[in-house]
N, C-alpha and C positions, 0 to 999 in steps of 0.2 A: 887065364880064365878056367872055373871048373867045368871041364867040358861037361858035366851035368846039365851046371847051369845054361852052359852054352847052347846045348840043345835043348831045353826047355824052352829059355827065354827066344830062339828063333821062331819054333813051335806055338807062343804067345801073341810074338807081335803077328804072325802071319796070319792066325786066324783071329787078332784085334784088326787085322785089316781088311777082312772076308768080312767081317760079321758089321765094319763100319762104311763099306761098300753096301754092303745088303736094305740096312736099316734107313743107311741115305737115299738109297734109290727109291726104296720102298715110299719115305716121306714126302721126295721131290715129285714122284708121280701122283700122292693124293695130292701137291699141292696144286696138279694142273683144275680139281673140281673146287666149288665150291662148298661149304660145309665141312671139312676135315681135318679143321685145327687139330681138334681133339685126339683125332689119329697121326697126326705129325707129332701131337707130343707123346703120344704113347711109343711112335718108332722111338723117339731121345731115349726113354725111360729103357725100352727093353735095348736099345743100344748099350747103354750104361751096365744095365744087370748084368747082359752077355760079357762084356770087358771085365768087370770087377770078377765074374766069374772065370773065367778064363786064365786069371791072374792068381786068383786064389785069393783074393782082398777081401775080411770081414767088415764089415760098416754096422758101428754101434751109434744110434741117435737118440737124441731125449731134448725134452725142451721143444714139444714141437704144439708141446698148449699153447705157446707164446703168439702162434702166427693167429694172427686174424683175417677169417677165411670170407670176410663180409668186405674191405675196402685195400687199394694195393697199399705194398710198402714195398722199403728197401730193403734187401738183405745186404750184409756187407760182410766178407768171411777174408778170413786169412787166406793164403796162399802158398803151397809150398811145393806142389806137384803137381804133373798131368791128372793125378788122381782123385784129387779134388771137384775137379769138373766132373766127372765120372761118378762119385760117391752124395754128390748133390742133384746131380740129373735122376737119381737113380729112388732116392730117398726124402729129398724136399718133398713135402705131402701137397705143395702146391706148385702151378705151372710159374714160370717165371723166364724173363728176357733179360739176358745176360748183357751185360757191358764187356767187350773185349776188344783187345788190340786189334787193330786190323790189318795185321798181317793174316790171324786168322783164319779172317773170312774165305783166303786165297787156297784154304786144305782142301783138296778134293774131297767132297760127299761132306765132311761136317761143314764146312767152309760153307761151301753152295745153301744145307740147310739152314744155318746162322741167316745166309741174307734173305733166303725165301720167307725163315720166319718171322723177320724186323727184329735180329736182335738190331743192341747197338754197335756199331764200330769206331773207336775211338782211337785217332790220329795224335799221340800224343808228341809227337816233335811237330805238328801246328796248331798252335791255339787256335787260330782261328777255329779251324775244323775239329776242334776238341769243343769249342763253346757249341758250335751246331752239332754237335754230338748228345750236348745235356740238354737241348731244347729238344731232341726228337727221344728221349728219354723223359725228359716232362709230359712229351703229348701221351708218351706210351701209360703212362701214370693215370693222367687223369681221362686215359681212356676204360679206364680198370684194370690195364695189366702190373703185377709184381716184375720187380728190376732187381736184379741180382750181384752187386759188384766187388771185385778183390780191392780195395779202395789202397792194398800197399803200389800197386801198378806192377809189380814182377814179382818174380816166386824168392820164395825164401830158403834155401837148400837146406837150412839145418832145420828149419822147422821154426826159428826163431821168430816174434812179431818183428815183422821191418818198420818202418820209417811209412807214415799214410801222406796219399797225394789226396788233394781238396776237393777234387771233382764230385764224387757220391757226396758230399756232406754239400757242395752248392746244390748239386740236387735237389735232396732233401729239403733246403730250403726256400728253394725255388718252388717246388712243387708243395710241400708243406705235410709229405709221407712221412709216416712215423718210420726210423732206420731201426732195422733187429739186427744185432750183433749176433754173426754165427762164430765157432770157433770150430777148425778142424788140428785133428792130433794122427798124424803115423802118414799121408802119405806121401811124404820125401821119404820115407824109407823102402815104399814099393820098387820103383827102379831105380839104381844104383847110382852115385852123383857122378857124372861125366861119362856116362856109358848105358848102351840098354840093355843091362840084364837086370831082370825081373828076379826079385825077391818074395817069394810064394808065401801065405798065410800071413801077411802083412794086416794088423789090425787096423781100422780109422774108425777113430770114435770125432762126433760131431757131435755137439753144442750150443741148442738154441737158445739163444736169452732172451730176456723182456726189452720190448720195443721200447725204447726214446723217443717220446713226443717232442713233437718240431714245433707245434701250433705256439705262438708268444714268442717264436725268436725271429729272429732278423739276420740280415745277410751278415751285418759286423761281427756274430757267433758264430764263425765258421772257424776261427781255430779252438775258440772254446769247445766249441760241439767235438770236432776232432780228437782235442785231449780227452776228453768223455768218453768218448766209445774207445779208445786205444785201453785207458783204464781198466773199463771195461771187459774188453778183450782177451788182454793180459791175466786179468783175474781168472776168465773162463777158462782160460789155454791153461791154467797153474790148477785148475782143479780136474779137468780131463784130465792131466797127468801123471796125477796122483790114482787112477783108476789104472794103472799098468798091471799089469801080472807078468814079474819077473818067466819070462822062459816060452809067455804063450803064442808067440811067432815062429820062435825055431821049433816048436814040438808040432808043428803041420806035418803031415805025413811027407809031402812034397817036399819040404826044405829039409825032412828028415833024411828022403832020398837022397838032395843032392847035396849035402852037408854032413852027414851023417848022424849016428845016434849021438855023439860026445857034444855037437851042439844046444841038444835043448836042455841041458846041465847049464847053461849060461845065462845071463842075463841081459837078452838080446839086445837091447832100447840102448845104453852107454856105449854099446860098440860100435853101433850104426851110423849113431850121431857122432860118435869122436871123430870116425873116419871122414863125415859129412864135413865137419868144422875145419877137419884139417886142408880139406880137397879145394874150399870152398873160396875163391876170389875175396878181396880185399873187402868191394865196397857191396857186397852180392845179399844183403839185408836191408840195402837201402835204396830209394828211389830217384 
């Protein structure tokens, strides 16, 4: 490892873990009054800010006319890094309850604040407890809250769309929430596949689209709806990508430090991902 980076990326996760002790405590305590939602989700937000800063992560967004800030919906985003949660917590322009695994819930301080807040936790090795997962997801709905979910179910190391499991599209049609396709681009490239060192000045550009009205379908559309938004998706993710700027990752001061000057001569994005692809498990795109 470049002990640069080694010392850096120590230096990162130690104070991502100062700063997500802080922000958790801070939240778990207004949850003891009533009245404080609003301050529980302002600690998420500046928990996020602090991380993505800390790391050096840019977050470029657009598309954010698309959300309609009068009735909830689904969001439903690819997945391909920790930093994804981070980069939407930080810059979705609205509050929303996330769907995740629930092993999650079990992290000290985010963990604790997921259950304090109702996110969802979804047991996907039991149905069962996966279908009572999408009914306390519905109440959340048509209580007015926004539901947020990676509907591939695991990350994607290269970046690439995986393979969508059905749960958020029954949702949706359960509930009868129009779904907004988000797309996120760059961060599986923040920290390194199979190790934590952090890769400083890592861009993520995020992608909102126009909402999918549900209203007129039926549960028998749930794989049709599924190919839709995948389409979708893939469309979005293929034009974020095309907004790169050959070199503007390694030319951060910081990766400049620890890479040196001969790196931002490159074209950061194919070397990251080659390496991603090569490292990456067989079935590790699909669900």
């Amino acid at each position: 490892m470049n002990a640069k980076r080694g010392l850096y990326s120590t230096w990162c996760w130690t104070c991502c873990a100062a700063s997500t002790a802080f922000w958790g405590s801070a939240a778990l305590a207004a949850g003891l009054f009533p009245g404080t939602g609003g301050f529980r989700e302002t600690c998420m937000r500046r928990w996020a800010v602090d991380n993505l800063w800390l790391s050096r992560t840019r977050v470029r967004i657009d598309g954010c006319e698309h959300i309609d800030r009068t009735r909830p919906q689904i969001f439903v985003a690819n997945h391909s890094g920790l930093h994804d949660i981070l980069a939407l917590a930080a810059h979705l322009p609205v509050p929303a309850r996330w769907v995740a695994k629930k092993s999650l819930f079990a992290v000290p301080f985010m963990g604790w604040y997921m259950s304090r807040c109702g996110f969802v936790a979804i047991d996907r090795g039991n149905p069962r407890e996966a279908a009572r997962s999408l009914v306390d997801a519905a109440a959340l709905l048509n209580g007015g809250a926004n539901i947020l979910a990676f509907p591939e179910g695991t990350r994607s190391r290269t970046g690439e769309l995986g393979r969508f499991q059905s749960g958020a599209f029954a949702l949706a049609l359960k509930a009868g929430a129009p779904l907004v396709p988000v797309v996120i681009d760059g961060s599986n490239r923040v920290i390194a596949p199979k190790s934590l060192q952090v890769n400083p000045g890592t861009v993520i550009r995020i992608r909102i689209g126009s909402p999918i009205v549900i209203a007129g379908r039926d549960r028998s559309d749930k794989h049709r709806l599924m190919d839709e938004v995948y389409a979708v998706m893939s469309s979005l993710l293929a034009g974020v990508r095309h907004e790169r700027v050959p070199g503007e990752e390694s030319a951060d001061p910081l990766n400049l430090w620890i890479n040196g000057r001969g790196a931002a001569s490159r074209d950061d994005y194919p070397v990251i991902e080659a390496r991603a692809r090569a490292e990456r498990p067989r079935d590790s795109t699909t669900t």
